[in-house]
MILUMZA-143320 format. One record per residue (C-alpha): residue in three letters; x, y, z. Coordinates in steps of 0.5 Angstrom, whole numbers, plus 500, padded with zeros to 3 digits. Layout:
["ALA"; [X; Y; Z]]
...
//
This chain:
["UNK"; [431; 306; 520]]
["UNK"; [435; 303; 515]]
["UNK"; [437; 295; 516]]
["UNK"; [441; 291; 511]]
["UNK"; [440; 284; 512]]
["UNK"; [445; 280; 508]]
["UNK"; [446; 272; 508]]
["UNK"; [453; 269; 507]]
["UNK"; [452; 262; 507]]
["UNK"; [448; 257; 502]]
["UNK"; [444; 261; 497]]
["UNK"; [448; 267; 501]]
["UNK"; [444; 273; 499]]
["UNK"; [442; 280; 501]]
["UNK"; [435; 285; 503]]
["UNK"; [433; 292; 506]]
["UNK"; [428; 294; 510]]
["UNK"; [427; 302; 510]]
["UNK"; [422; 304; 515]]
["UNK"; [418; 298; 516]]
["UNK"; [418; 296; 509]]
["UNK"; [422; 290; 505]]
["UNK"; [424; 295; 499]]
["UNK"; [428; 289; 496]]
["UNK"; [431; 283; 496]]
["UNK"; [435; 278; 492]]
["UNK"; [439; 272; 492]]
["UNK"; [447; 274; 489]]
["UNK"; [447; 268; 484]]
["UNK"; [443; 272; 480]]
["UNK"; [447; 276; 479]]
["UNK"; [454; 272; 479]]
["UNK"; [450; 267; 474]]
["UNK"; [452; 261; 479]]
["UNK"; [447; 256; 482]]
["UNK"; [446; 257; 489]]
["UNK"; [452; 262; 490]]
["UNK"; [455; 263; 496]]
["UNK"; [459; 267; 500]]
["UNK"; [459; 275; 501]]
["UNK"; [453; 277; 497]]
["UNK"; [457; 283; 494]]
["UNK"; [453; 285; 489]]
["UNK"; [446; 283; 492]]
["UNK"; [448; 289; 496]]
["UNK"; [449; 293; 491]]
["UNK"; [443; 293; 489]]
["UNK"; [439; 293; 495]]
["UNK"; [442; 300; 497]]
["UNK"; [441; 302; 490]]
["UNK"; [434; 300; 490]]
["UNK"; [433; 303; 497]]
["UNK"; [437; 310; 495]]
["UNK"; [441; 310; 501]]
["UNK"; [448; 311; 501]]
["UNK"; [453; 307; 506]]
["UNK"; [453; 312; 511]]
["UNK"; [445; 311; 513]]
["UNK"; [446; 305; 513]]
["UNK"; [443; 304; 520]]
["UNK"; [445; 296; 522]]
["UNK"; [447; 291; 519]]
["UNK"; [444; 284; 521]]
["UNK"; [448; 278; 519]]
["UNK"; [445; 271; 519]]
["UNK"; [449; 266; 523]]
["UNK"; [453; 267; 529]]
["UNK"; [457; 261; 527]]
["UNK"; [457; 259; 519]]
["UNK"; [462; 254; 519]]
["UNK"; [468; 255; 516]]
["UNK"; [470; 250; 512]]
["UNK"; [464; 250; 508]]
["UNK"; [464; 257; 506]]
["UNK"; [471; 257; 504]]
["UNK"; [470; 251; 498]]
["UNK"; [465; 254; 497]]
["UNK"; [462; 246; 498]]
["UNK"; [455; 248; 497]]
["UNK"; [455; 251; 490]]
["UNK"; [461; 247; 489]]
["UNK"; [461; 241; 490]]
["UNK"; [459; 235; 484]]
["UNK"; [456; 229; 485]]
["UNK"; [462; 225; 485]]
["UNK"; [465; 230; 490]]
["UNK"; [459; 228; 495]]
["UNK"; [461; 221; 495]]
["UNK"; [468; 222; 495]]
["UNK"; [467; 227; 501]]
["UNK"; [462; 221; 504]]
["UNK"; [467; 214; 503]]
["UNK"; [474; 219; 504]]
["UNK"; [473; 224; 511]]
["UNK"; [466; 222; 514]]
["UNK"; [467; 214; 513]]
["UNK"; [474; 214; 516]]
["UNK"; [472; 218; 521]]
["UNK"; [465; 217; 524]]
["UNK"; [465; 209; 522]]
["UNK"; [473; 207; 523]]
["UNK"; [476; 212; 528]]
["UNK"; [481; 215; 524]]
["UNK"; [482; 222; 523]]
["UNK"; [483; 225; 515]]
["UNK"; [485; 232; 513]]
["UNK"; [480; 234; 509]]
["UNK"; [484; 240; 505]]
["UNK"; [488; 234; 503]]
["UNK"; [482; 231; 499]]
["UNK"; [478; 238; 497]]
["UNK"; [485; 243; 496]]
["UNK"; [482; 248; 493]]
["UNK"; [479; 255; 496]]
["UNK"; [476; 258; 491]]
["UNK"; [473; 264; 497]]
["UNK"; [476; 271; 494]]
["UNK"; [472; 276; 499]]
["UNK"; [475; 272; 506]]
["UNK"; [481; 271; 508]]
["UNK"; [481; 263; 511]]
["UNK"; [489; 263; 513]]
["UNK"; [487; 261; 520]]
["UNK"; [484; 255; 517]]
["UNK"; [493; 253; 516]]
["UNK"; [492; 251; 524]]
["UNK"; [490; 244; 526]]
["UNK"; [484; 242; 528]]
["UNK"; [481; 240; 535]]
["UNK"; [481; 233; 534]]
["UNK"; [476; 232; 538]]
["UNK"; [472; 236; 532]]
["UNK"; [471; 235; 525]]
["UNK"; [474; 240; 520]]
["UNK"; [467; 242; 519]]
["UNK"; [465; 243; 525]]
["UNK"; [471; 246; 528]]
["UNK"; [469; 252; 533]]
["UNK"; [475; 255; 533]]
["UNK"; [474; 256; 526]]
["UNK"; [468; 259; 527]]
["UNK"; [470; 264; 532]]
["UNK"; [475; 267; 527]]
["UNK"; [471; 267; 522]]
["UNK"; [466; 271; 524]]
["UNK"; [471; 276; 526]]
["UNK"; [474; 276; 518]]
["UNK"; [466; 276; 516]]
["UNK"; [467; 283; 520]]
["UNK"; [473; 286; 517]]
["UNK"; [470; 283; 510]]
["UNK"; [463; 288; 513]]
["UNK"; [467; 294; 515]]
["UNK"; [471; 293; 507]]
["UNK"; [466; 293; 504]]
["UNK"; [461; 298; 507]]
["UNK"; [465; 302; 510]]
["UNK"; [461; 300; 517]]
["UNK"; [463; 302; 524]]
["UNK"; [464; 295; 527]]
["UNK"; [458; 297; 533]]
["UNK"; [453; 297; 528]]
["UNK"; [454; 289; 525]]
["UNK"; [450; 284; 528]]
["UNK"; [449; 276; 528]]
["UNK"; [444; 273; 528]]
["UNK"; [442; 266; 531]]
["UNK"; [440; 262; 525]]
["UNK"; [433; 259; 527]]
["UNK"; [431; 266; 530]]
["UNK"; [432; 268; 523]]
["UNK"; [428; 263; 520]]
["UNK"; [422; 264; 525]]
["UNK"; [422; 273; 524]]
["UNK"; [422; 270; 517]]
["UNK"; [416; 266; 517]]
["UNK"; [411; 270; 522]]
["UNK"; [412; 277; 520]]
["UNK"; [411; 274; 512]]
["UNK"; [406; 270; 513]]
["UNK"; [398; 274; 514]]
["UNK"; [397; 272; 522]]
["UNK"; [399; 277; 528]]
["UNK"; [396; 272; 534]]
["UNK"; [397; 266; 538]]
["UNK"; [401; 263; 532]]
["UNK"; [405; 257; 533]]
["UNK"; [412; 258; 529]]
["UNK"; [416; 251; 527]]
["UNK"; [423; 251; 523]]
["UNK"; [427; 246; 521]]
["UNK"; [432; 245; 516]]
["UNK"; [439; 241; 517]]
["UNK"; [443; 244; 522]]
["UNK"; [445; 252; 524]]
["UNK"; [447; 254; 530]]
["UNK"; [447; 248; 534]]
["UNK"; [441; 247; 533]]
["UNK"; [436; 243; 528]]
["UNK"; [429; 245; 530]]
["UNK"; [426; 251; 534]]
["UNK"; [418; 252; 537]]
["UNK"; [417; 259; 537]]
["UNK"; [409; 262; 540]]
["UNK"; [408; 270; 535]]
["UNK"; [403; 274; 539]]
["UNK"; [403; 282; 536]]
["UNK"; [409; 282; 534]]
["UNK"; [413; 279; 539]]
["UNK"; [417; 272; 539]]
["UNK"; [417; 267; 544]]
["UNK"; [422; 262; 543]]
["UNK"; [420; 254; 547]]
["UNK"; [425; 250; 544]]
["UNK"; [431; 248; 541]]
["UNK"; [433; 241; 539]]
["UNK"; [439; 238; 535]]
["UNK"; [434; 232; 535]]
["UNK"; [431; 233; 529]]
["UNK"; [434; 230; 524]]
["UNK"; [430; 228; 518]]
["UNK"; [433; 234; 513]]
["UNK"; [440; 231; 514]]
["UNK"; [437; 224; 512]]
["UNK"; [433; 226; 506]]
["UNK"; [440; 229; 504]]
["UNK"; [443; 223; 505]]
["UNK"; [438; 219; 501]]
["UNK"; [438; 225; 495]]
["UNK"; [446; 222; 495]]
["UNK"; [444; 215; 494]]
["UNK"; [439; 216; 489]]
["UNK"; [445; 219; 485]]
["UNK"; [442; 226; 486]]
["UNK"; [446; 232; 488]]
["UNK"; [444; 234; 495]]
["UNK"; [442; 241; 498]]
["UNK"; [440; 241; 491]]
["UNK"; [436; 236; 488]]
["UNK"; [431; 233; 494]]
["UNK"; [425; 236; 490]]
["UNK"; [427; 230; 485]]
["UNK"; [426; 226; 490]]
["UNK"; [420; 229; 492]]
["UNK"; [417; 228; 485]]
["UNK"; [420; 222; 484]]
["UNK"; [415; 219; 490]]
["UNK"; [408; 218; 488]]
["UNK"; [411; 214; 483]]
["UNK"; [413; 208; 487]]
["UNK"; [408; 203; 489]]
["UNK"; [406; 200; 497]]
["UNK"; [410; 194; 496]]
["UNK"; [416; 197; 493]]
["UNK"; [416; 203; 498]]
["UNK"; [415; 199; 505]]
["UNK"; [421; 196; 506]]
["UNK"; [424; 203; 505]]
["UNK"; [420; 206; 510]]
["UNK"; [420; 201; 515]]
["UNK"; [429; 202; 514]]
["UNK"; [427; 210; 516]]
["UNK"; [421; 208; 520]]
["UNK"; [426; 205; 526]]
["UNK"; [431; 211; 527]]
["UNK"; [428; 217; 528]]
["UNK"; [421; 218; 532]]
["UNK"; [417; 223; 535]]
["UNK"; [416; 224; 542]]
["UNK"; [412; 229; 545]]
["UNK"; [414; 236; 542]]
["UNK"; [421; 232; 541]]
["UNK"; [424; 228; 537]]
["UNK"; [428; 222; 539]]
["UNK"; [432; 215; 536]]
["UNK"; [429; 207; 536]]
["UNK"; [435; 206; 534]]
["UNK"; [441; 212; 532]]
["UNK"; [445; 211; 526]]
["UNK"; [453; 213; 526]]
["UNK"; [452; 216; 520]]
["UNK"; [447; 218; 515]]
["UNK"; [448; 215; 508]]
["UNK"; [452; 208; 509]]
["UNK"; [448; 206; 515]]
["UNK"; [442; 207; 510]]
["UNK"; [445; 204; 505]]
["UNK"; [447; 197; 508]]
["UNK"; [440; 197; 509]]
["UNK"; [438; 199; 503]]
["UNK"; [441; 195; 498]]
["UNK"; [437; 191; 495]]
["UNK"; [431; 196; 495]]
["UNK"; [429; 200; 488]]
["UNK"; [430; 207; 488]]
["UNK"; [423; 209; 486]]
["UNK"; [421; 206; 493]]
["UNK"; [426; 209; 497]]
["UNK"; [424; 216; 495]]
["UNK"; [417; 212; 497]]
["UNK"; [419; 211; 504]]
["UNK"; [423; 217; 506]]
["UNK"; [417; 221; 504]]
["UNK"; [412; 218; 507]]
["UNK"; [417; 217; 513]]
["UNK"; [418; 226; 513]]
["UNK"; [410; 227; 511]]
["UNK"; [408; 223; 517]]
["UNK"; [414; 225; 522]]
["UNK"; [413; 233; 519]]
["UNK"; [405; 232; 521]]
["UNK"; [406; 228; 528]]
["UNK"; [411; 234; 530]]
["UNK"; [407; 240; 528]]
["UNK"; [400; 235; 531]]
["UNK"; [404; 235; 537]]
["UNK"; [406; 242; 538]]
["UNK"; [399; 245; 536]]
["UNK"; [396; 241; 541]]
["UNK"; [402; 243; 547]]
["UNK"; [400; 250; 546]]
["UNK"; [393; 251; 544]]
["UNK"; [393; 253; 539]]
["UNK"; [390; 252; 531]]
["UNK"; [395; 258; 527]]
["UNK"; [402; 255; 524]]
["UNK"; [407; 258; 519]]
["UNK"; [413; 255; 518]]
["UNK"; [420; 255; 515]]
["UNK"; [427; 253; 514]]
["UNK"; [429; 247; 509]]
["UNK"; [424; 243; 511]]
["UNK"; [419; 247; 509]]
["UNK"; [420; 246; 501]]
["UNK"; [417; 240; 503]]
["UNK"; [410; 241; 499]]
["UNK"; [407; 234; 501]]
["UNK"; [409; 234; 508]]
["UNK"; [407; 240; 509]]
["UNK"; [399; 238; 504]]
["UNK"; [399; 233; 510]]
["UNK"; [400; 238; 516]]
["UNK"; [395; 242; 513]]
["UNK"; [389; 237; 513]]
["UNK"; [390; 237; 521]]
["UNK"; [384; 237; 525]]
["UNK"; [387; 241; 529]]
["UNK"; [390; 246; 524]]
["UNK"; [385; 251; 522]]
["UNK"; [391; 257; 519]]
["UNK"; [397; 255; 516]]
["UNK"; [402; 260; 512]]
["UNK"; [409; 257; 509]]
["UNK"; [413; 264; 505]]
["UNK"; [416; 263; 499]]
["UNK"; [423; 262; 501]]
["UNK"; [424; 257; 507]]
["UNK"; [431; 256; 505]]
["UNK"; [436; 259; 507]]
["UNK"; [437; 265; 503]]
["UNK"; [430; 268; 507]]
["UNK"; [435; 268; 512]]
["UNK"; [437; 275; 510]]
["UNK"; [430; 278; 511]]
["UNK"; [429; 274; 518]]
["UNK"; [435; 276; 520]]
["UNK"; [434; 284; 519]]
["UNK"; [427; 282; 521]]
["UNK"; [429; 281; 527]]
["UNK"; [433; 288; 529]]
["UNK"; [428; 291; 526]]
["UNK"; [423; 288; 531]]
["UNK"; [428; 289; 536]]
["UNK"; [431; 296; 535]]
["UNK"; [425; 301; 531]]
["UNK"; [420; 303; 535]]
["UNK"; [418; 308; 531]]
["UNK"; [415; 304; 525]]
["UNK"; [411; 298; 524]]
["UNK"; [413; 292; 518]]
["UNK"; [409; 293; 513]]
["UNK"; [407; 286; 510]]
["UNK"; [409; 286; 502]]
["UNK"; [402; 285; 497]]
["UNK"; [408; 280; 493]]
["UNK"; [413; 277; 492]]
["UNK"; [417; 282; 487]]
["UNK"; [423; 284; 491]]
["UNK"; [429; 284; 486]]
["UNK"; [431; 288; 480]]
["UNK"; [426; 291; 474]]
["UNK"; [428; 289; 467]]
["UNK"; [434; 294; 465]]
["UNK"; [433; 299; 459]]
["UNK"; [438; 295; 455]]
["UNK"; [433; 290; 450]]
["UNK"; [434; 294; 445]]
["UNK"; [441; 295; 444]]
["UNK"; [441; 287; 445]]
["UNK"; [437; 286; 440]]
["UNK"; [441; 289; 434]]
["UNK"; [448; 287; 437]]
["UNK"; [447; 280; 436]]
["UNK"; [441; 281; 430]]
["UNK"; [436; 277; 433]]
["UNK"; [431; 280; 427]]
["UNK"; [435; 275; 422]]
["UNK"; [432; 269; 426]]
["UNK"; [427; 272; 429]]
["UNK"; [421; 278; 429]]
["UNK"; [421; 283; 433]]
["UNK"; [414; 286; 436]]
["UNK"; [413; 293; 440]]
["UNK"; [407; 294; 444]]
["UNK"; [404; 287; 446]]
["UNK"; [398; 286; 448]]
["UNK"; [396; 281; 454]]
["UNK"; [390; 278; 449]]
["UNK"; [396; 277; 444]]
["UNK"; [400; 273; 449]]
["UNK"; [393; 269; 451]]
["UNK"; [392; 268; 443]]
["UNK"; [399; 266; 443]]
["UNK"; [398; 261; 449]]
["UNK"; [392; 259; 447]]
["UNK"; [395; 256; 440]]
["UNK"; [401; 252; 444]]
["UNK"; [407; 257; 445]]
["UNK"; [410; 256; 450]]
["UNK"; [412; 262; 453]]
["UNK"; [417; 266; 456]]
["UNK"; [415; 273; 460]]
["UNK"; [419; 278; 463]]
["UNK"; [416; 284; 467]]
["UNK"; [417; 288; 472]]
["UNK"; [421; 286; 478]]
["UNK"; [424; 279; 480]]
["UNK"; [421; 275; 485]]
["UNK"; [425; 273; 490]]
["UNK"; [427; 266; 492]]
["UNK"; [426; 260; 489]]
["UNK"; [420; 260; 485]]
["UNK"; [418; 264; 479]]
["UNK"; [411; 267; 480]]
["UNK"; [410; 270; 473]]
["UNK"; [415; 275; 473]]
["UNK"; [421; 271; 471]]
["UNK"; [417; 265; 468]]
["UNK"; [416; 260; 462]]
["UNK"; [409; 259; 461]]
["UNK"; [404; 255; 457]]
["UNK"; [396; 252; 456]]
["UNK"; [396; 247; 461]]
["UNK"; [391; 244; 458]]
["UNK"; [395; 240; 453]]
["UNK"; [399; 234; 456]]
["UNK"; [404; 235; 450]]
["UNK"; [407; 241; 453]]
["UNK"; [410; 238; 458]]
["UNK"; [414; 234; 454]]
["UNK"; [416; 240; 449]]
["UNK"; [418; 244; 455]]
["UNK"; [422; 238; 458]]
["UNK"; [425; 236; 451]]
["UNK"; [426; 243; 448]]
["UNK"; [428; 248; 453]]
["UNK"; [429; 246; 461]]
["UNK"; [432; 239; 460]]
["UNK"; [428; 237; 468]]
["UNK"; [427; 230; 468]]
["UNK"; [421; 227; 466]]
["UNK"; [418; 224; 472]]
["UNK"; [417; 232; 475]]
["UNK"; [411; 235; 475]]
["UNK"; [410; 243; 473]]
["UNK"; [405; 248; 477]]
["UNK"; [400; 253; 476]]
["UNK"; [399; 260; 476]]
["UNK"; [391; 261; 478]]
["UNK"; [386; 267; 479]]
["UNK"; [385; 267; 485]]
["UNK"; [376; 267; 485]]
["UNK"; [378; 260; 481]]
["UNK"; [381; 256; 487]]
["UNK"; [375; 252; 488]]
["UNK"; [375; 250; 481]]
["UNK"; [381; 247; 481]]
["UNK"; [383; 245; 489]]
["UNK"; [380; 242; 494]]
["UNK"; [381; 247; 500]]
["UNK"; [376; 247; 505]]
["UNK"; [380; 251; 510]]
["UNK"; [381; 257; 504]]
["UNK"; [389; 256; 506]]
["UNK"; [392; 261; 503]]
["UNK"; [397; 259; 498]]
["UNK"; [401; 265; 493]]
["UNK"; [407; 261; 492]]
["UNK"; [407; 254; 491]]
["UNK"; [408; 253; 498]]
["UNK"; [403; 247; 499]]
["UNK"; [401; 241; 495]]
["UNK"; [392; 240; 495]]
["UNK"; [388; 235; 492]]
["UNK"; [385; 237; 486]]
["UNK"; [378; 237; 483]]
["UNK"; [376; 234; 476]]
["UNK"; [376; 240; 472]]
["UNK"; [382; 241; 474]]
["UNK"; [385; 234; 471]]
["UNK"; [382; 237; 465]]
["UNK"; [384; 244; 464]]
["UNK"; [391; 244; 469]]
["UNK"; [393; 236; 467]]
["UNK"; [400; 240; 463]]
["UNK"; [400; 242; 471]]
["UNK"; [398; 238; 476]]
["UNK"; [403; 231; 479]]
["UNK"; [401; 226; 474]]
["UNK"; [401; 221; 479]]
["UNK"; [398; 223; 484]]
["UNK"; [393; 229; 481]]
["UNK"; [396; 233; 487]]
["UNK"; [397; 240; 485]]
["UNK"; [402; 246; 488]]
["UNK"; [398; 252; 485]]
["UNK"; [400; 260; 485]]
["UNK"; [394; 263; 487]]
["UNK"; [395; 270; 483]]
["UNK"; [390; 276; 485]]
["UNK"; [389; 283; 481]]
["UNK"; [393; 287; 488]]
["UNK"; [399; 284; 487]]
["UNK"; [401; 282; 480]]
["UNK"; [396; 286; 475]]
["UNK"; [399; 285; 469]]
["UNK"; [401; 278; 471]]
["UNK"; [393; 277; 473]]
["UNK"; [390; 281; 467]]
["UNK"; [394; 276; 462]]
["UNK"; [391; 270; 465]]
["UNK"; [385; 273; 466]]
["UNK"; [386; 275; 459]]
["UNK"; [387; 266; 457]]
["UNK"; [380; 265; 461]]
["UNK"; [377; 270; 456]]
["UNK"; [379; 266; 450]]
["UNK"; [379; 258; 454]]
["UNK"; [374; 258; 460]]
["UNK"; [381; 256; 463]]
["UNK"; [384; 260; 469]]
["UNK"; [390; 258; 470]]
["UNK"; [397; 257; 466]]
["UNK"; [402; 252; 466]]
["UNK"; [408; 257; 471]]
["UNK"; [415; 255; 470]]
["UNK"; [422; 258; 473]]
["UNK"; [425; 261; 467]]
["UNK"; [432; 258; 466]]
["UNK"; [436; 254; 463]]
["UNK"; [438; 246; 466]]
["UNK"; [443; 248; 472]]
["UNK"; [442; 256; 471]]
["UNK"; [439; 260; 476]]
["UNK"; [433; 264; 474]]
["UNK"; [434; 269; 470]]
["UNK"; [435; 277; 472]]
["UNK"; [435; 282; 466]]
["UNK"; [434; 283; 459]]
["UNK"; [441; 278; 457]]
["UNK"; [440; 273; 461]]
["UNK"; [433; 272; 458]]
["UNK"; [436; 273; 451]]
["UNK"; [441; 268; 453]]
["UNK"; [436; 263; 455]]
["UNK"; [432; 264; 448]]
["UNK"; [437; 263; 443]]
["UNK"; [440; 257; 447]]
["UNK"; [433; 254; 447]]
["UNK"; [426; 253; 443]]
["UNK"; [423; 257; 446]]
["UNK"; [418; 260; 441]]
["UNK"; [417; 267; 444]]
["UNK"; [420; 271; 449]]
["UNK"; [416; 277; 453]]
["UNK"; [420; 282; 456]]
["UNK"; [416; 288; 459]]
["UNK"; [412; 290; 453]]
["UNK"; [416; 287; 447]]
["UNK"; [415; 281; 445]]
["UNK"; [422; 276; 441]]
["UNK"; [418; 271; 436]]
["UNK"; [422; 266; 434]]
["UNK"; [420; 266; 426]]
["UNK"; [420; 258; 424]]
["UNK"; [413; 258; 429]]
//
């Protein structure tokens, strides 16, 4: 059975699962080049159809993620779209006026301009229930999903019978089971902004088979550190990582008052959550309250405020079922020091996060679900990796010679990965790209930059020279796997492919991994890499442990500032001549900048 899985919303992306087997997926900004794309993934499609060798015609169903995707949001594009200066404006011009002042505002009288080309958004001409927000409005969803039908049918040719929504949360729990190694008596947790109508979900996964417990809309803690991002001067549904790293640098007295201002709002209570007091709104409500606190102490607040919250939630439910299993997903679950904190649990013996939490893992979720439902003849296959999107293409050389890259730099056939390790050893930073592309969030080797992480200096090198972060962001490190004790303190042998959890590190690992570890805190979020899953990525750590007694690099996404992660031999090339970076690595073919 061939299921097409795609997701048209925030990070819209698209999967195929064949018989069983996740034989691609990928995000559509990969190949539009727009940062957290959104919309009908029409060329992540393509590509899944053309990696899987099946035709329109035998595509056996489609599953859609979300029944009601909110119209207005996905026709200005709001997620990929919208600035800083457009969320503050959103905020003091439409939620202000409506949620603190009783006053109605048409929202395309603030944001005209409907960018969405594959939809047709006439229905959203009508007025608006006033007893709705334009974000919020119902009867807009409903219409939209009949367009997202017509838009299906359009593109694929698809009898209607074979289209499926998919309810948001059930996406995000198939994800988080079926991709993570645990098939018994396991507590599923999602929690994310909002979809669906719902905000958090508890599931029990036994053999394959989900049970939904709960839903609640009580949840609010991911729209309040949304919130606090805004406040912070950072863009949100995007930059609350910063927050996170930003929060180990505030000290206890700059940051209790913060979390004290969290600390009266939202509570837990049993396997719920509820309000001590509930604000009108999430950004001036905190605001007010907030005014003569510093920003490093805010960060500080809210993140222990969501650590404990996230912990005393799962602690809770755990507890609730009898059970000691946990995986989790949903936008919450980017959250790597909560959930560090959930599992230091007493009670919390296995503990699994996949690598995409977000919403573009809906697509897998939801054509994980039909498969679940709908193909009785075969079992999922649980993928060894990562690496479902594109290969590097055959283009490089042609590349090459269009643009003479030879003047400024010296083209080498055949690399090896001990000449790679040599290279790394001597503090070059590094760009490699090999094989397929990971899907999600992080770059796990194939699509990364790389460097010694036993050199401080490199941290500052690749700030300044290339990825442009900000300074107080931590990098992370790719290690074997049979050297995970050296480095992490992890008595539960949780397991950790994608730097989904934060750990404690060791002495040694403030040595060889300082380039790579959170300087504030020595918490580090490592890839564990092992032979099965990633040989060529493996050999050549392997290769740099030979030459260092380190085994480990200094792993980052390769991309440029507000670019997302690169897919093909151009966008690499792209990435290399508008940095420093001093060699790139694509497939067996090294570029070397010649002034190194």
């Amino acid at each position: 059975m061939n299921i097409l899985g795609i997701n048209e919303g925030h990070m819209s992306s698209a999967c195929l699962i064949k018989d069983g087997v996740l034989v691609a997926a990928v995000c559509e900004e990969r190949f539009t080049r727009n940062k957290n794309e959104q919309g009908y993934p029409e060329r992540a499609i393509e590509y899944c159809l053309k990696e899987g060798k099946i035709t329109n015609n035998e595509i056996d169903c489609v599953a859609t993620a979300t029944e009601e995707l909110q119209a207005v949001l996905e026709a200005t594009q709001r997620y990929r779209r919208f600035t800083i200066s457009d969320y503050i404006k959103e905020n003091n011009e439409y939620w202000k006026p409506k949620l603190l002042e009783n006053k109605e505002v048409n929202y395309f009288d603030l944001f005209p301009e409907l960018p969405n080309n594959y939809y047709d958004f006439s229905f959203l001409k009508e007025e608006t229930d006033s007893e709705q927000s334009y974000i919020t409005n119902k009867k807009w969803s409903e219409l939209f999903q009949k367009e997202r039908v017509k838009n299906l049918r359009r593109q694929l040719n698809i009898s209607e019978d074979k289209i499926f929504f998919v309810d948001h949360h059930t996406g995000h729990a198939y994800y988080a089971y079926f991709m993570s190694p645990y098939r018994k008596n396991v507590l599923i947790l999602t929690a994310d902004a909002w979809g669906d109508g719902c905000n958090c979900s508890i599931w029990v996964g036994n053999e394959n088979n989900l049970e939904l417990h709960h839903k609640s809309a009580n949840n609010t803690l991911a729209r309040i550190y949304r919130s606090m991002t805004l406040l912070l001067g950072m863009k949100p549904n995007e930059h609350e990582y910063k927050v996170m790293g930003l929060a180990p640098y505030a000290t206890e007295y700059y940051s209790r008052k913060p979390y004290e201002v969290f600390k009266d709002t939202l509570y837990v209570d049993g396997i719920d959550f509820e309000y001590k007091q509930k604000p009108k709104d999430n950004y001036f409500w905190f605001k007010e309250r907030l005014k003569d606190c510093r920003f490093d102490g805010i960060a500080g607040g809210l993140q222990r405020f969501i650590e404990e919250m996230m912990a005393e939630w799962a602690k809770n439910t755990l507890n609730h079922f009898g059970l000691d299993t946990l995986v989790l997903s949903g936008g919450l679950a980017l959250n790597i020091k909560a959930n560090k904190l959930i599992s230091e649990l007493n009670n919390v013996h296995k503990f699994f996060v996949p690598s995409a939490g977000g919403d573009e893992s809906q697509s897998i979720g939801s054509a994980l679900y039909l498969f679940n439902k709908l193909d009785k003849k075969n079992k999922f296959e649980l993928p060894l990796h990562d690496y479902h999107g594109p290969p590097i293409d055959d283009s490089l050389n042609n590349i090459i010679h269009k643009l003479n890259l030879e003047k400024d730099f010296v083209i080498k056939n055949n690399i090896s990965n001990l000449e790679i390790a040599e290279f790394l050893k001597n503090d070059l930073i590094i760009g490699r790209c090999n094989g397929r592309a990971e899907f999600g969030p992080r770059a796990l080797g194939n699509r990364s930059i790389l460097a010694n992480p036993s050199n401080i200096k490199n941290v500052t090198k690749i700030n300044n020279q290339i990825k442009y972060r900000d300074f107080w962001m931590p990098f992370t490190p790719s290690i074997l796997l049979e050297r995970v004790s050296d480095y992490i303190k992890n008595p539960k042998n949780l397991p950790s492919p994608f730097m989904t959890i934060a750990f404690d590190s060791t002495e040694l690992a403030r040595k060889d991994l300082v380039a790579a570890i959170h300087p504030a805190d020595y918490t580090i979020r490592p890839q564990f890499v092992d032979k099965q899953s990633n040989p060529g990525y493996y050999d050549l750590i392997k290769k740099f442990e030979g030459l260092t007694g380190i085994g480990g690099l200094l792993n980052t996404s390769m991309n440029l500032h507000g670019e997302p992660i690169v897919t093909n031999s151009s966008d690499a090339i792209h990435t290399l001549i508008n940095s420093e970076l001093d060699i790139l690595v694509i497939n067996k073919t090294a570029i070397i900048r010649k002034k190194i």
